[in-house]
Structure formats: structure tokens, C-alpha cells
py3Dmol code that shows the C-alpha trace and the ligand (Angstrom):
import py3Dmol

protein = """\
ATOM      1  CA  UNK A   1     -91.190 -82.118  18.783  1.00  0.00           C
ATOM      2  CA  UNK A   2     -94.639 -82.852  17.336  1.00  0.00           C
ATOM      3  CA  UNK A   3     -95.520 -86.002  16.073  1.00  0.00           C
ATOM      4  CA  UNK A   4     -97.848 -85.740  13.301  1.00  0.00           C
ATOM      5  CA  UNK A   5     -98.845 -89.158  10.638  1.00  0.00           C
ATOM      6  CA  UNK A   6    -101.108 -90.531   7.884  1.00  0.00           C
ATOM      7  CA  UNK A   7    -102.497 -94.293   8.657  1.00  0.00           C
ATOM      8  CA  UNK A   8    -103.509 -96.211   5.743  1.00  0.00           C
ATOM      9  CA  UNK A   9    -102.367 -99.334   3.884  1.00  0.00           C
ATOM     10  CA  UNK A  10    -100.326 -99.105   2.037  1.00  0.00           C
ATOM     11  CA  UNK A  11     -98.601 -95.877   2.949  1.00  0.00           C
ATOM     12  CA  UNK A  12     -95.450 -96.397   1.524  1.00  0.00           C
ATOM     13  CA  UNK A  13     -95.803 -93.792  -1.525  1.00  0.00           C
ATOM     14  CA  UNK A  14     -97.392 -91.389  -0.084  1.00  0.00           C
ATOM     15  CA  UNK A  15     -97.217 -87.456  -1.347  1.00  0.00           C
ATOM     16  CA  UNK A  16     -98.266 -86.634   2.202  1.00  0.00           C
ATOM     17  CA  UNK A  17     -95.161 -86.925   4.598  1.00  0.00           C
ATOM     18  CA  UNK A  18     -92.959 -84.371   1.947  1.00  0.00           C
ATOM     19  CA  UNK A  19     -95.746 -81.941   1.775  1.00  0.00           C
ATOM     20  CA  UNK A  20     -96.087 -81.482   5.373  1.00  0.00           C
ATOM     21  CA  UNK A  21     -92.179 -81.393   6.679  1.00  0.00           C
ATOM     22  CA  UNK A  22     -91.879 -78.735   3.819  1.00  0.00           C
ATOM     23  CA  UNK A  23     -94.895 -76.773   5.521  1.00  0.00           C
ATOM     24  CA  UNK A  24     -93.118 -77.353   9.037  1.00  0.00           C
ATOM     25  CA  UNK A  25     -89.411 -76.165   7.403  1.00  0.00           C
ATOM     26  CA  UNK A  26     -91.085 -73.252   5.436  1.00  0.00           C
ATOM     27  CA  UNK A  27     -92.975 -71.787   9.049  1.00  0.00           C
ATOM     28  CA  UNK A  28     -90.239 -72.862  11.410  1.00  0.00           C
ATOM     29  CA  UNK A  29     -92.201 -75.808  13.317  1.00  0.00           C
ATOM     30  CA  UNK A  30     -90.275 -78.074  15.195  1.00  0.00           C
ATOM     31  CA  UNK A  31     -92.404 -81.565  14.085  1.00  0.00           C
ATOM     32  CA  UNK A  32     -92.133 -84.676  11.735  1.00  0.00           C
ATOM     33  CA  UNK A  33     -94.876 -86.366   9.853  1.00  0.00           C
ATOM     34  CA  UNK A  34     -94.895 -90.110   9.793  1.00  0.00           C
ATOM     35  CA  UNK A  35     -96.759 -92.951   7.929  1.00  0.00           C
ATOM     36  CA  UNK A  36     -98.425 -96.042  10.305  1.00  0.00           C
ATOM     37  CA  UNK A  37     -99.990 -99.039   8.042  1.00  0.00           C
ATOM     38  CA  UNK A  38    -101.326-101.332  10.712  1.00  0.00           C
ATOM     39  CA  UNK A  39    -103.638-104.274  10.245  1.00  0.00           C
ATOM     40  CA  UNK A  40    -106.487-103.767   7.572  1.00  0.00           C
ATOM     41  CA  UNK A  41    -109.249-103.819  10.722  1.00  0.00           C
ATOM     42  CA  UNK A  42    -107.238-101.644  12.877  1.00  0.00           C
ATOM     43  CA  UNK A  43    -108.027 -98.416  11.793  1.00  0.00           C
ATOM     44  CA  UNK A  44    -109.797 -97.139  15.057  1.00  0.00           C
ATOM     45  CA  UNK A  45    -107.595 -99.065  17.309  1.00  0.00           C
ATOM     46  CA  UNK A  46    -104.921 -97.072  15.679  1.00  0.00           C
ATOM     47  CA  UNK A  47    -106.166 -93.580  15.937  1.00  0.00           C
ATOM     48  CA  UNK A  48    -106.803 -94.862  19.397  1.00  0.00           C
ATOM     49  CA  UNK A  49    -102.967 -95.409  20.336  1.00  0.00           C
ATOM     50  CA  UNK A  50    -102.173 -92.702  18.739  1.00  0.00           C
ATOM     51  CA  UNK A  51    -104.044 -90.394  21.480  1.00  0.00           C
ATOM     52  CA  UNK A  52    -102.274 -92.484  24.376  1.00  0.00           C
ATOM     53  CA  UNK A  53     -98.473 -91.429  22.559  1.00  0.00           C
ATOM     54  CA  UNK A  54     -99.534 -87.967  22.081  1.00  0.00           C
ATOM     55  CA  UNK A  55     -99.589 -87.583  18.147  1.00  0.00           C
ATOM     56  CA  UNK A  56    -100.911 -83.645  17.110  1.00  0.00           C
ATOM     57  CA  UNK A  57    -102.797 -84.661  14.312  1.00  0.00           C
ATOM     58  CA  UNK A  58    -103.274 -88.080  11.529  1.00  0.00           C
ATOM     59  CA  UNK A  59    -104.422 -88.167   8.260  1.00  0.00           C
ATOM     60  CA  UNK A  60    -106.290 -91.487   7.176  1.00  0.00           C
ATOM     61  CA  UNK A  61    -106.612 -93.109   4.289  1.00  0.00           C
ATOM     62  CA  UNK A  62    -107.656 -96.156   2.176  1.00  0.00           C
ATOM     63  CA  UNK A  63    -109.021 -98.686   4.135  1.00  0.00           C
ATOM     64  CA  UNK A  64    -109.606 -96.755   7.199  1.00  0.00           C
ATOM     65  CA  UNK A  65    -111.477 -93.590   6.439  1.00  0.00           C
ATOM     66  CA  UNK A  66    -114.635 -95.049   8.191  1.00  0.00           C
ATOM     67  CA  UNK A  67    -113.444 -97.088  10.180  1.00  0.00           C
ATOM     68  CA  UNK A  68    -111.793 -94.469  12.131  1.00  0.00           C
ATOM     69  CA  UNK A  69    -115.380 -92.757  12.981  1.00  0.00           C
ATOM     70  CA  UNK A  70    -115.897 -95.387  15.623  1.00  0.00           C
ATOM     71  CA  UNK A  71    -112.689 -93.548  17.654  1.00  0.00           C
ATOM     72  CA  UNK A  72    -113.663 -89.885  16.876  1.00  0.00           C
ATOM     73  CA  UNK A  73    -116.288 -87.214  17.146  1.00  0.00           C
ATOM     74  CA  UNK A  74    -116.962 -86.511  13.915  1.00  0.00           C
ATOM     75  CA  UNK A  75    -117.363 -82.582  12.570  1.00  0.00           C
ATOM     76  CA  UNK A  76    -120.998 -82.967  11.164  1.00  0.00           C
ATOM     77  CA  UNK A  77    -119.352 -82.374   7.001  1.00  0.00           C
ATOM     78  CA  UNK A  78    -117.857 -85.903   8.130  1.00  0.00           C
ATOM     79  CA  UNK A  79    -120.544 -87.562   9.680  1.00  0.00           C
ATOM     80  CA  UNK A  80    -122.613 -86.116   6.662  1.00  0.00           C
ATOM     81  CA  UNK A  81    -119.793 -87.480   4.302  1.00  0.00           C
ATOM     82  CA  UNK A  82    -119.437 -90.798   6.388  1.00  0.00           C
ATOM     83  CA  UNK A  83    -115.399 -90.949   6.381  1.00  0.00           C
ATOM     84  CA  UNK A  84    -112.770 -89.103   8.227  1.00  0.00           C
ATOM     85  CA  UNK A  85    -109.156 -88.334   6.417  1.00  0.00           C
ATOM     86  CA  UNK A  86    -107.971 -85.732   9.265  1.00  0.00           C
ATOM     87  CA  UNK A  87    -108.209 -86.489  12.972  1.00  0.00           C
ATOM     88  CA  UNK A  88    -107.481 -83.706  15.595  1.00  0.00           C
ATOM     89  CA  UNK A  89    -106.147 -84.640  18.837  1.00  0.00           C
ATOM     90  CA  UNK A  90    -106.935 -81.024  20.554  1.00  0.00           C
ATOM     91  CA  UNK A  91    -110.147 -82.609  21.921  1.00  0.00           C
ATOM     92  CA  UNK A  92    -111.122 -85.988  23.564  1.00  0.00           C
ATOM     93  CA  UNK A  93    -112.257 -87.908  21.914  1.00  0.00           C
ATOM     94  CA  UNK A  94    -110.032 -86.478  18.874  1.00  0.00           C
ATOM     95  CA  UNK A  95    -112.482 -84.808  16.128  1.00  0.00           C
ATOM     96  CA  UNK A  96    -112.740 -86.132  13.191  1.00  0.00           C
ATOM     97  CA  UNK A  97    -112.593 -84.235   9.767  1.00  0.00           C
ATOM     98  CA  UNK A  98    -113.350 -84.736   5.824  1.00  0.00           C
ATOM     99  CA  UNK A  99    -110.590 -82.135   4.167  1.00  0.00           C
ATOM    100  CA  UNK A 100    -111.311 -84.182   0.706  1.00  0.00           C
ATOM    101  CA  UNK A 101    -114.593 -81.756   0.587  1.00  0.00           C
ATOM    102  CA  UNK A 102    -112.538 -78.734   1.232  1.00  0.00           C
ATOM    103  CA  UNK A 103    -109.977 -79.974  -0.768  1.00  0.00           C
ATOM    104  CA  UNK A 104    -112.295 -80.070  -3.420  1.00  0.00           C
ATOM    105  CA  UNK A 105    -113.980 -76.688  -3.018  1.00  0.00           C
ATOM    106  CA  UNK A 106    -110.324 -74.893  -2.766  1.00  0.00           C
ATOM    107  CA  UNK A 107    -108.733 -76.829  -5.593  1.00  0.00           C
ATOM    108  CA  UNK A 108    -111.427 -75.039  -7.913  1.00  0.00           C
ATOM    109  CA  UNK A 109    -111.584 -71.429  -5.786  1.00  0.00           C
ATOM    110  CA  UNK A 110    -107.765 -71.593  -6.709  1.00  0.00           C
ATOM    111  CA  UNK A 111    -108.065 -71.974 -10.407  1.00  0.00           C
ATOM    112  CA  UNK A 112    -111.203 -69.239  -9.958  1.00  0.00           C
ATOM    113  CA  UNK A 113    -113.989 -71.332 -11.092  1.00  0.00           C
ATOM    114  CA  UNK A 114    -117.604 -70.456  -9.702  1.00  0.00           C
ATOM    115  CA  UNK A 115    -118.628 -72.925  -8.167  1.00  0.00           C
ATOM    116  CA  UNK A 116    -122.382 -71.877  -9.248  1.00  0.00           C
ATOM    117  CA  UNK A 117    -124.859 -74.034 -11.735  1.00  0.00           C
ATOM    118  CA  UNK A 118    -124.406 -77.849 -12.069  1.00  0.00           C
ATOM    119  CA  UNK A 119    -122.176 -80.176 -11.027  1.00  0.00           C
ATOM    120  CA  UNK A 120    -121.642 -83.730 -12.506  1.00  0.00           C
ATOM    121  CA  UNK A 121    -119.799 -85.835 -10.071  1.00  0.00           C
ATOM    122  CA  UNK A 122    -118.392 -89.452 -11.725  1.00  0.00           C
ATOM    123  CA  UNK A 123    -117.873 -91.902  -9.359  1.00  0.00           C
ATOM    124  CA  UNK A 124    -119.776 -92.997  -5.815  1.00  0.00           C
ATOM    125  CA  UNK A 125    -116.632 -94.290  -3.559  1.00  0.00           C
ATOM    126  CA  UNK A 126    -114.669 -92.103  -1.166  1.00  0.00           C
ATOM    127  CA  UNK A 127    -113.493 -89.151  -3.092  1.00  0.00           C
ATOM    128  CA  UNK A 128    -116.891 -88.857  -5.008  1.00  0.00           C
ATOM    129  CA  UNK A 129    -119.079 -88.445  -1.882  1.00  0.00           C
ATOM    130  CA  UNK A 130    -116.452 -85.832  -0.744  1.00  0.00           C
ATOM    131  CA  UNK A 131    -117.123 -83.780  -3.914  1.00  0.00           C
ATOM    132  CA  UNK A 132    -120.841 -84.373  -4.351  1.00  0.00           C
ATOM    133  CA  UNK A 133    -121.265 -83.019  -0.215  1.00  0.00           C
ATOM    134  CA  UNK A 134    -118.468 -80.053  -0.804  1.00  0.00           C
ATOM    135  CA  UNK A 135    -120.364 -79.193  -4.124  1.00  0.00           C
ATOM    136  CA  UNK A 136    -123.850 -79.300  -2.929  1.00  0.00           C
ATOM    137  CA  UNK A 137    -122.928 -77.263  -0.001  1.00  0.00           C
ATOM    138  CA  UNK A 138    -121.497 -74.745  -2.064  1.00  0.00           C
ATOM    139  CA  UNK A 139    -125.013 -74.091  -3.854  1.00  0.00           C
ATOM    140  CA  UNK A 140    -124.448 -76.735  -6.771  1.00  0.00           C
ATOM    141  CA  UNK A 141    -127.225 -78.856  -8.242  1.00  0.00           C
ATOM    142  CA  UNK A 142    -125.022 -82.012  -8.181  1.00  0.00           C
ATOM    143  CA  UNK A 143    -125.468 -85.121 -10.422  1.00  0.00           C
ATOM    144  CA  UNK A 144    -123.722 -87.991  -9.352  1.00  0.00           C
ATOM    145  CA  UNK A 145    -122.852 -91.051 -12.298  1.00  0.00           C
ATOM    146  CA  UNK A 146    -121.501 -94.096 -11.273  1.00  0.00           C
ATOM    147  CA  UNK A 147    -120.973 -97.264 -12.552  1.00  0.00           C
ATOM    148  CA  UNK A 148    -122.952 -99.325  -9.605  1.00  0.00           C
ATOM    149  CA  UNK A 149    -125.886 -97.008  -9.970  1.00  0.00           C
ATOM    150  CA  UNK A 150    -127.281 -97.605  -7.102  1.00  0.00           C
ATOM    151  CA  UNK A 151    -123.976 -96.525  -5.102  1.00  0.00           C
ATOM    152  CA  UNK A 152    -124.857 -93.405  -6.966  1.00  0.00           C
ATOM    153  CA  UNK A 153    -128.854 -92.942  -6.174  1.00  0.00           C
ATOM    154  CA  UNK A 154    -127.763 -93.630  -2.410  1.00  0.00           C
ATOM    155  CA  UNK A 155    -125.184 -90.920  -2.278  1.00  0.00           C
ATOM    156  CA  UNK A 156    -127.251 -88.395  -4.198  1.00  0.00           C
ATOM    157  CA  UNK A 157    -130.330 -89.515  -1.814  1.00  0.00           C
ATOM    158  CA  UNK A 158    -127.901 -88.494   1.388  1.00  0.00           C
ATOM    159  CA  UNK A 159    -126.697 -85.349  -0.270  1.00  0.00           C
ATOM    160  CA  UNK A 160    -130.432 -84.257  -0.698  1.00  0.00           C
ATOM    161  CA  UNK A 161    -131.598 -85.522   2.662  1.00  0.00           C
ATOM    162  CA  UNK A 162    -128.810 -83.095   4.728  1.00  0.00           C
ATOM    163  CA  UNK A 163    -129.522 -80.012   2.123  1.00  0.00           C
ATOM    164  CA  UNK A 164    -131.847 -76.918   2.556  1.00  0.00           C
ATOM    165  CA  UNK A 165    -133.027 -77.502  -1.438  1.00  0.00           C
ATOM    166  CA  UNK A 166    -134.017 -81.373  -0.472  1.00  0.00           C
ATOM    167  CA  UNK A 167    -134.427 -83.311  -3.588  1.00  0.00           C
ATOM    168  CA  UNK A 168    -133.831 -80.969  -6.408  1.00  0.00           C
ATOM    169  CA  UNK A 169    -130.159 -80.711  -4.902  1.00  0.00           C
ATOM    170  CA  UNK A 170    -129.046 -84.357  -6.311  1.00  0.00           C
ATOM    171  CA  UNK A 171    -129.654 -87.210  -8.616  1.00  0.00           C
ATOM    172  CA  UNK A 172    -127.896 -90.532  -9.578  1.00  0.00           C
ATOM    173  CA  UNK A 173    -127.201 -91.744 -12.566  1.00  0.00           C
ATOM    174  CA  UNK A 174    -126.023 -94.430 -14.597  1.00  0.00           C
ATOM    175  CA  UNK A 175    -122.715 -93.514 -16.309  1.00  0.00           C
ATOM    176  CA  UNK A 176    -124.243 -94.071 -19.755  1.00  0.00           C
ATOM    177  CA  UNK A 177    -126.140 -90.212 -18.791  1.00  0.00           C
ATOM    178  CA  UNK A 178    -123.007 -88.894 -18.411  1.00  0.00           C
ATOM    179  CA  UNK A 179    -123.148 -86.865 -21.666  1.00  0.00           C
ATOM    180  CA  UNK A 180    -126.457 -85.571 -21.870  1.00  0.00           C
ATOM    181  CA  UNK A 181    -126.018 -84.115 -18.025  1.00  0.00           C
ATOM    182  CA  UNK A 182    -122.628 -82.607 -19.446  1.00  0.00           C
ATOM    183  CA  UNK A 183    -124.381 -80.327 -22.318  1.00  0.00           C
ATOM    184  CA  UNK A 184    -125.606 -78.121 -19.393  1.00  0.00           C
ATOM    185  CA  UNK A 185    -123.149 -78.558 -16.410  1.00  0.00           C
ATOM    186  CA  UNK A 186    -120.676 -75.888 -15.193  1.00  0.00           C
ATOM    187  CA  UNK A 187    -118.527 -78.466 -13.486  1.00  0.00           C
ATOM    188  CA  UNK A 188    -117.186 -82.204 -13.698  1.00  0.00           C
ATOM    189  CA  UNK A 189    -115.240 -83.968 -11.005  1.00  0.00           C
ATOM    190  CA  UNK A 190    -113.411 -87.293 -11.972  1.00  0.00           C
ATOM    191  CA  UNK A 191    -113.872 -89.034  -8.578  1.00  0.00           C
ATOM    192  CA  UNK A 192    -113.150 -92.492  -9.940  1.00  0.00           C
ATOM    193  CA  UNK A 193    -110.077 -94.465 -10.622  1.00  0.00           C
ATOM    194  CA  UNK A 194    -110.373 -94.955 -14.212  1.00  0.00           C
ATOM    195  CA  UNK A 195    -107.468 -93.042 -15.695  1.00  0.00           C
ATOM    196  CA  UNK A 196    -105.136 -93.884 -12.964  1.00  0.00           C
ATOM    197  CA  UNK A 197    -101.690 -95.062 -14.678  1.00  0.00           C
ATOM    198  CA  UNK A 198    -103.718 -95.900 -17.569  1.00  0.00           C
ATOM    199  CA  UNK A 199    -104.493 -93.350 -20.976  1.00  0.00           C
ATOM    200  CA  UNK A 200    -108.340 -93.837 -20.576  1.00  0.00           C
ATOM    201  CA  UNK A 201    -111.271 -91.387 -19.440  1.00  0.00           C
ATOM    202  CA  UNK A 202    -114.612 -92.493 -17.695  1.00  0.00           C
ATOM    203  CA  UNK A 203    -116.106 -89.180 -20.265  1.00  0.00           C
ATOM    204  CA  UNK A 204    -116.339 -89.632 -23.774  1.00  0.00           C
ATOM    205  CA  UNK A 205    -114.472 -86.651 -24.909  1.00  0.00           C
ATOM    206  CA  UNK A 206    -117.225 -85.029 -27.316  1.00  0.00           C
ATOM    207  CA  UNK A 207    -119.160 -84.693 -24.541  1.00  0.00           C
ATOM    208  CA  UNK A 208    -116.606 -82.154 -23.085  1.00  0.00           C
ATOM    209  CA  UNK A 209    -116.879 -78.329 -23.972  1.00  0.00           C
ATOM    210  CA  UNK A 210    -115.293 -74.760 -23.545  1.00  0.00           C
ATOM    211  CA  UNK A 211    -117.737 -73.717 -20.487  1.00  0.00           C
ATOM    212  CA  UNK A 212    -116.708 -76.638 -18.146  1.00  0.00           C
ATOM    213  CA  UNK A 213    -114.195 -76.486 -15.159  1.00  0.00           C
ATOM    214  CA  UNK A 214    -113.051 -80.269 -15.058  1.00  0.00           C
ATOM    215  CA  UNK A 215    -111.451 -81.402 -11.672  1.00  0.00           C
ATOM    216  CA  UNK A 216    -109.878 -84.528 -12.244  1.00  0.00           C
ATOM    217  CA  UNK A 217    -109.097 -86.828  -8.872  1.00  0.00           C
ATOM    218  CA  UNK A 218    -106.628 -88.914 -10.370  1.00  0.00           C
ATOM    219  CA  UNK A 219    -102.899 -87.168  -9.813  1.00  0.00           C
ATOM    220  CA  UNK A 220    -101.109 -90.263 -11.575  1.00  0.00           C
ATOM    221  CA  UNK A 221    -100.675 -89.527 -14.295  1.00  0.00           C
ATOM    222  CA  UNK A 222    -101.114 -85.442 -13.581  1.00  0.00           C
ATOM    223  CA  UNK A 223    -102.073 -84.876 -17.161  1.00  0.00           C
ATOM    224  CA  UNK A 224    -105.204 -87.440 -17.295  1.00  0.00           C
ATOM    225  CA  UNK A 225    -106.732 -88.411 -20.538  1.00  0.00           C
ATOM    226  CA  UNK A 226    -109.668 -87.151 -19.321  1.00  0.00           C
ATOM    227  CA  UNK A 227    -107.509 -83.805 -18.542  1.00  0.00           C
ATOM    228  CA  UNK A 228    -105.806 -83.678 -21.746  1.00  0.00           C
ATOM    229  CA  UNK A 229    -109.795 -83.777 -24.080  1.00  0.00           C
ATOM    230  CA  UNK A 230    -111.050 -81.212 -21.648  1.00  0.00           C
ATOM    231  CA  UNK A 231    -108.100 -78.650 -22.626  1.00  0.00           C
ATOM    232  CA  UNK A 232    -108.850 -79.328 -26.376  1.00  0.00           C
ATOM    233  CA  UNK A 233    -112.221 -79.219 -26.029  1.00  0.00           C
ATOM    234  CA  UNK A 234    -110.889 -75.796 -24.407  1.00  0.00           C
ATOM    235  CA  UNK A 235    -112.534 -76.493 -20.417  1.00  0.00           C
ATOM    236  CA  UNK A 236    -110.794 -75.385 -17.445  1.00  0.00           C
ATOM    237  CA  UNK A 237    -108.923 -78.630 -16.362  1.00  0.00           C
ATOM    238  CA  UNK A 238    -107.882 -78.525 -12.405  1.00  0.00           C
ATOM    239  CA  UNK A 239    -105.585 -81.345 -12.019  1.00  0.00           C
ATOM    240  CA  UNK A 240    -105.891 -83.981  -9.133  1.00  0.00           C
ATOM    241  CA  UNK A 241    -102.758 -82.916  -7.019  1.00  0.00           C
ATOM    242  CA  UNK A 242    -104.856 -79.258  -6.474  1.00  0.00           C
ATOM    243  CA  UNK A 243    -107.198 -81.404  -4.450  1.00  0.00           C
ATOM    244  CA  UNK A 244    -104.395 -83.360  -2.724  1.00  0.00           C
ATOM    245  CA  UNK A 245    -102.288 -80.340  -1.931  1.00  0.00           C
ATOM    246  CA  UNK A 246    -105.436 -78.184  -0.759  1.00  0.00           C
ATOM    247  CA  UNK A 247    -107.095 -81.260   1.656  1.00  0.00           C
ATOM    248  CA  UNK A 248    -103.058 -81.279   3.119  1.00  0.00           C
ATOM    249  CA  UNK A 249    -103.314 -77.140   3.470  1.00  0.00           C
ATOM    250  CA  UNK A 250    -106.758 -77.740   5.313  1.00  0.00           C
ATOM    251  CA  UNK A 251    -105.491 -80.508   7.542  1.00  0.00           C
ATOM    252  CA  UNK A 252    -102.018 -78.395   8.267  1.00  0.00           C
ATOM    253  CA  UNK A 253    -104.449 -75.274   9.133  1.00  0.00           C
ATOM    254  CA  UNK A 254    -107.064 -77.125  11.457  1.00  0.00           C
ATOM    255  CA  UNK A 255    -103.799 -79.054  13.145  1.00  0.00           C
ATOM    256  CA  UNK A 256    -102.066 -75.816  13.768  1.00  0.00           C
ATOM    257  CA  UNK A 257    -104.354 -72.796  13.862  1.00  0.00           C
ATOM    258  CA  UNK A 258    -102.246 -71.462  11.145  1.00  0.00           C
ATOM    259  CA  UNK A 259    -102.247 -70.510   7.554  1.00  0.00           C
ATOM    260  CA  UNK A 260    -100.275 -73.391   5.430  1.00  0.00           C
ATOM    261  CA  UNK A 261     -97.114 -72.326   3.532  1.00  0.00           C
ATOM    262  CA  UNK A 262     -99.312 -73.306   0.372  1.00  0.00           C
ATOM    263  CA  UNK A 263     -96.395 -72.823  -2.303  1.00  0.00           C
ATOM    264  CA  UNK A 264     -93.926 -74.677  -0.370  1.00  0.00           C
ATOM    265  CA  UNK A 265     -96.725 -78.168   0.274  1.00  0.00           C
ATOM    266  CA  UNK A 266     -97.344 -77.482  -3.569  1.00  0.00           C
ATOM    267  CA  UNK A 267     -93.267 -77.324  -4.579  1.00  0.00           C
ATOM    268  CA  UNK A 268     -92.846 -80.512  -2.460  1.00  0.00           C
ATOM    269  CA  UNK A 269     -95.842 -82.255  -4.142  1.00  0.00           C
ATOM    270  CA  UNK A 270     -95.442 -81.468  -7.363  1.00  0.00           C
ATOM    271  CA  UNK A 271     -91.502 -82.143  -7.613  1.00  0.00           C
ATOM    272  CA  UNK A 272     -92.489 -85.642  -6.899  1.00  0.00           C
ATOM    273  CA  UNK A 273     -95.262 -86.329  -9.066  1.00  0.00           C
TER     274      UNK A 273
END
"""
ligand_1 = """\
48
NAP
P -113.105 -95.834 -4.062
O -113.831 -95.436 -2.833
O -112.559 -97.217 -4.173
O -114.104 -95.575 -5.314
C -113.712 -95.926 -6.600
C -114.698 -95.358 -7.605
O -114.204 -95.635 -8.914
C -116.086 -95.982 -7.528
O -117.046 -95.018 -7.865
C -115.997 -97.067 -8.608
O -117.238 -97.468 -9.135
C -115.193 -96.353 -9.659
N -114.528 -97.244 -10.608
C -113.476 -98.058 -10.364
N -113.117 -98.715 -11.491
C -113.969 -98.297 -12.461
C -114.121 -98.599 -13.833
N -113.306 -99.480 -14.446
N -115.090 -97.962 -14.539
C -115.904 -97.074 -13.935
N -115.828 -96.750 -12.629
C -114.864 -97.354 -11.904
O -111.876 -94.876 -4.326
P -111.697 -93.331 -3.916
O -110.997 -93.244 -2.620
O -113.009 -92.649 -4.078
O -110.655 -92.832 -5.030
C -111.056 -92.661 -6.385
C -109.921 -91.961 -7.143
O -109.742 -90.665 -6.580
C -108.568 -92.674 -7.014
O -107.884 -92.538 -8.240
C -107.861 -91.886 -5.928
O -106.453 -91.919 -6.067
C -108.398 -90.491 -6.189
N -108.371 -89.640 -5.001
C -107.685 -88.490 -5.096
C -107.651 -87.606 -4.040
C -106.905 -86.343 -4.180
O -106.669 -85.664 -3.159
N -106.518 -85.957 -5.391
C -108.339 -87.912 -2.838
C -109.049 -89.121 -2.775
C -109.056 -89.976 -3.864
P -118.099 -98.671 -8.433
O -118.764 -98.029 -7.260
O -119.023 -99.104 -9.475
O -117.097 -99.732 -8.027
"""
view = py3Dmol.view(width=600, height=400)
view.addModel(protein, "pdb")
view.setStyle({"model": 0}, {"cartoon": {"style": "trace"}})
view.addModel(ligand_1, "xyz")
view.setStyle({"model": 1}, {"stick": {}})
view.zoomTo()
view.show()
């Protein structure tokens, strides 16, 4: 049997474990998936013992996702990205993957939005550095608002250091430029926490309109405030458990070398959410 987890703290309701075992039932795999939540420093020591027992594959999430670079090789979208949420045992030391960024990228392909034009990225932590790499790389302009600006400045900086277009492929902003840089973006990405089992939106909802595709992080609620003005202001709305099914599908894929059972993971997600 396989042995495959997710490390983080806490780890207790995590999505992940269901949406895997229903990927391993739906394709026959003989494996489990597992949560760990050691100490809050003991992220790398972790992914560490993990190699010596044999585990395939471990996601990682909050605290760990950089800490864990110090015990992997990172894939250069992750070093780029500067967190890992999939490690690979295959090779020694394990690799180290970013499957937020893809998770991003497919969540949209899914739902058939271009990803062509502008993006407008809210929020500078984890999840919004994911989106503002995955969306540069895909040809984007990307603007990235955040409430510590300068969080925001620094990741666009980064984004335009490792790209071909240099600095005309990202800016920071304050989130009071939020809705001017809407009136002529394609795309929006919620990659903060506001809305999370709250009714509130980091966009002011005029500043929404019928040619965006809005990708909204948050998966708690599934129908975000921010979710529910962007379908009456009559946008595409792509809701946060897309990305978190589709960064699962990536991580199942690179584990196994095989395509992921993609309605099953997305049954077992969304039946719990
Ligand atoms: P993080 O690294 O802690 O970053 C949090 C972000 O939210 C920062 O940009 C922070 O701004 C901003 N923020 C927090 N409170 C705010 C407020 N009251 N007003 C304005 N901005 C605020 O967290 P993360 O890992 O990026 O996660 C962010 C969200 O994405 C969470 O809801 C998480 O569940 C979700 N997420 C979803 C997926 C998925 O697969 N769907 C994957 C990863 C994350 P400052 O920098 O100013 O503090």
C-alpha cells in the first residue's frame, strides 16, 4: 500500500484526504492519504521523516509551505513562487512543487476563460503569489493589490524579474486602485482571506462588470460575496474549490504519472463543502 499525506497545522478539516482516496477508489490504487500536523517549526524535519518511512507523495500547507524548501529540490515555478504545497518522493532529495499555480491556471481553463489581457490579483500571501506567477506565465499583464502594499510591489517586482516582458509584466498596488485597474482587466483572483465565513468582499461590487472571469480563493463559503456581485454584475465567477480540486488533480498526476479521476476528487470535494 502507498502511503500518501498533507502536513500542515491544523489539518484536521481538511478537503484533501476525501478527494484523494476517492481518486485512488475511482482508478483502482491500492493507497491511503493521511494528515501529519507536527510542531509549527518542523515542517522540513517532517518532509524529512517522511522520505526515511517511504511516503509516495505530501501535500503541505499553512505554516510549512516554505519551510519545507530547505528539505527539497525545488521545480524552478516553486523556487520562483518561494513555497512548496506538493513534494515528490521519486527523487532524492524529494522535488518540490507549487500546484496552487496550476491549480489556478486549470480552475479557469475549466470554466473556458482566456487567460489573455490583464489580470488583477488581490492579495500578496501564499495563494496570491501562486496566481500572480501562474498568470504572468500564462501571458497576463498581472496587477497585484494588497493591503500591505509593499507585500504587493515585492511580489509584482519578483514576478517581473523571472519574466521574458520584465517590468511591464507586473505592478503593485494599494487596494484603494483596485477599481480603476478593474475597468480594463479580463481577470480577478480573490487571493485573500476576506470573505472567508464572513458576507464581505475585498472589491467594491460596482467595480465588477460582464467581461470579467472572477476566481475567488475562498471555498468557505463556496458562494462568496465577492462571487455572488460578480454574477449580478453578470462576470464569469470560478469558485475557490475549482482551484482546490485542480492543485489536488495536479498533485495526484505528478505523484502517479496518471490522469486524475477529476469528477470523482470534485464529487468528494464538493459533497463536503
Ligand atoms: P496568507 O498567506 O496568510 O495571505 C493572506 C492574504 O490576505 C494577505 O494578502 C493579507 O494581506 C490578506 N488579508 C487578510 N486579511 C485581510 C483584510 N481584513 N483585508 C484585506 N486583506 C486581508 O494566506 P493564503 O495562504 O494566501 O490564503 C489566502 C486565502 O486563499 C485563504 O482564504 C485560503 O483559504 C485561500 N486559499 C485557497 C486555496 C484553494 O485551493 N482554493 C489555496 C490556497 C489558499 P496582508 O499581506 O496585508 O496581511
Amino acid at each position: 500500500m502507498d502511503v500518501y499525506g498533507l502536513v500542515g497545522n491544523p489539518v484536521e478539516h481538511s478537503l484533501s484526504p476525501p478527494m484523494h482516496e476517492a481518486a485512488y477508489d475511482e482508478l483502482g490504487i491500492d493507497a491511503r492519504y493521511v494528515t501529519f500536523e507536527p510542531a509549527d517549526d518542523a515542517g522540513a524535519a517532517a518532509v524529512e521523516s517522511a522520505a526515511t518511512l517511504g511516503v509516495r507523495g505530501l501535500n503541505v500547507t499553512i505554516p510549512f509551505k516554505q519551510q519545507v524548501l530547505e528539505a527539497v529540490d525545488p521545480a524552478p515555478l516553486a523556487a520562483r513562487i518561494g513555497a512548496v504545497n506538493t513534494v515528490d518522493f521519486a527523487t532524492d532529495p524529494p522535488t518540490g512543487y507549487n500546484t496552487d499555480a496550476a491549480g489556478v491556471v486549470r480552475a479557469f481553463a475549466h470554466h473556458d476563460v482566456a487567460l489573455s489581457g490583464t489580470a488583477v490579483v488581490v492579495g500578496a500571501g501564499g495563494a496570491g503569489r501562486a496566481a500572480a506567477f501562474a498568470l504572468a506565465d500564462e501571458g497576463m499583464t498581472v496587477h497585484v493589490a494588497n493591503r500591505t502594499v509593499e507585500k504587493a510591489t515585492d511580489l509584482a517586482a519578483a514576478v517581473a524579474a523571472s519574466h521574458p516582458a520584465g517590468p511591464d509584466a507586473a505592478a503593485g498596488h494599494g487596494l484603494d486602485a483596485v477599481p480603476d485597474l478593474l475597468a480594463d482587466a479580463d481577470v480577478l483572483v480573490n487571493a485573500t482571506s476576506v470573505g472567508m465565513e464572513e458576507d464581505r468582499s475585498p472589491v467594491p461590487a460596482d467595480a465588477l462588470h460582464a467581461d470579467l472571469a472572477v476566481l475567488d480563493a475562498v471555498y468557505s463559503p463556496l458562494e462568496t460575496r465577492l462571487l455572488q456581485d460578480a454574477a449580478a454584475a453578470g462576470a464569469t465567477t470560478v469558485d475557490g474549490a475549482w482551484m482546490l480540486l485542480f492543485q489536488g488533480v495536479e498533485a495526484f498526476e505528478q505523484w502517479t504519472g496518471e490522469a486524475a479521476p477529476v469528477d470523482a476528487m470534485n464529487d468528494a470535494l464538493r459533497t463536503r463543502l
